[in-house]
C-alpha positions as CSV (number, residue, x, y, z in Angstrom):
1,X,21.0,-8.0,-2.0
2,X,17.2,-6.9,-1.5
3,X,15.9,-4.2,-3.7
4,X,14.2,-1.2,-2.1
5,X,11.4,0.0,-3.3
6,X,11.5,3.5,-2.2
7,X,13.5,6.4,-1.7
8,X,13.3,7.1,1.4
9,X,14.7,5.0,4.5
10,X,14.5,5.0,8.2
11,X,14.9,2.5,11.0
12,X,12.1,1.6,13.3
13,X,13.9,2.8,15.9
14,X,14.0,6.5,14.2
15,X,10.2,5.7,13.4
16,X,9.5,5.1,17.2
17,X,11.3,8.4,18.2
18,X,9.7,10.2,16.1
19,X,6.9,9.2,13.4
20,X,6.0,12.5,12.3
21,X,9.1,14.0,11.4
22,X,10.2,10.9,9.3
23,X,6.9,11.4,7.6
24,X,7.4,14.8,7.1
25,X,11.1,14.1,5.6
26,X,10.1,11.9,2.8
27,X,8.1,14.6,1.9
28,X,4.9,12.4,0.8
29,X,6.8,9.4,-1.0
30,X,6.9,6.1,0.2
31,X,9.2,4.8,3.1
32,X,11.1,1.6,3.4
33,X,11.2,0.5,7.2
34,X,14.3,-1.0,7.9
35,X,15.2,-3.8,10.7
36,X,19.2,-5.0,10.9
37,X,19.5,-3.3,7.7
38,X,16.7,-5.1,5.8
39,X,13.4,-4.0,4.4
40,X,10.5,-5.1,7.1
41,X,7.9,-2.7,6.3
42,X,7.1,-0.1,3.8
43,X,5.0,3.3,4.9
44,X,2.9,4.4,2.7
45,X,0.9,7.8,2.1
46,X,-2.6,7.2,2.2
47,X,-3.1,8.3,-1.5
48,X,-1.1,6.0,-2.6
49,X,-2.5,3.2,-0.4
50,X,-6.0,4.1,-1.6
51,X,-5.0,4.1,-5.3
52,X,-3.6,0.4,-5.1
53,X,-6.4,-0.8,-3.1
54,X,-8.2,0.6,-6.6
55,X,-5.9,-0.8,-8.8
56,X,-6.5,-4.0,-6.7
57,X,-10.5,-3.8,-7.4
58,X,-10.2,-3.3,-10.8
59,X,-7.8,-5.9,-11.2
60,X,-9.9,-8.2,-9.4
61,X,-12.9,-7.0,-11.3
62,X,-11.3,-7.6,-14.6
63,X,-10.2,-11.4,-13.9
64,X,-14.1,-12.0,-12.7
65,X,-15.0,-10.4,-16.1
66,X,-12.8,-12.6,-18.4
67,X,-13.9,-15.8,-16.3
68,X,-17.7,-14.6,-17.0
69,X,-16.7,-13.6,-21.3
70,X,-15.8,-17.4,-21.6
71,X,-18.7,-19.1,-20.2
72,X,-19.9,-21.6,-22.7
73,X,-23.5,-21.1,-24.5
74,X,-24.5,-24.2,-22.3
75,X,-23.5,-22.8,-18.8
76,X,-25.9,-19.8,-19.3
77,X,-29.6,-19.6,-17.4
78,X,-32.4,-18.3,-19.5
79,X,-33.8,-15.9,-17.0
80,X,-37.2,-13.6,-17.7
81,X,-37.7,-10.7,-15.1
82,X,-41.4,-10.4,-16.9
83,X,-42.4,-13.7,-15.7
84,X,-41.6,-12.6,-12.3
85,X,-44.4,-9.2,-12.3
């Protein structure tokens, strides 16, 4: 059996009928779009879509910053900005 990760439900057909009153009833939680009884989408408010696209950066961020922190003494460029003026 699939997991849901939300508490709210709704079929696409209900979503198709009518989008904004199944948005308004999961009163601004996540919904789990459902096809033949299984999971095919999730609908997200757009908080929450913009704070994982955050979490996302940072993580992203993060993994380029540990690559970077063990860069050997010998990859490194000597670089002078005052020879450039």
């Amino acid at each position: 059996m699939t997991r849901i990760l939300a508490n709210y439900t709704t079929t696409i057909s209900e979503l198709k009928k009518s989008p904004s009153s199944v948005i308004e009833n999961a009163n601004g939680e996540s919904i789990a779009i459902l096809n033949h009884n299984k999971v095919s989408a999730y609908l997200v408010p757009s908080e929450v879509y913009e704070n994982m696209m955050d979490m996302l950066d940072e993580y992203y961020l993060m993994q380029k910053v540990r690559e970077r922190l063990e860069y050997k003494e010998s990859d490194l460029i000597e670089v002078s900005l005052l020879d450039k003026l």
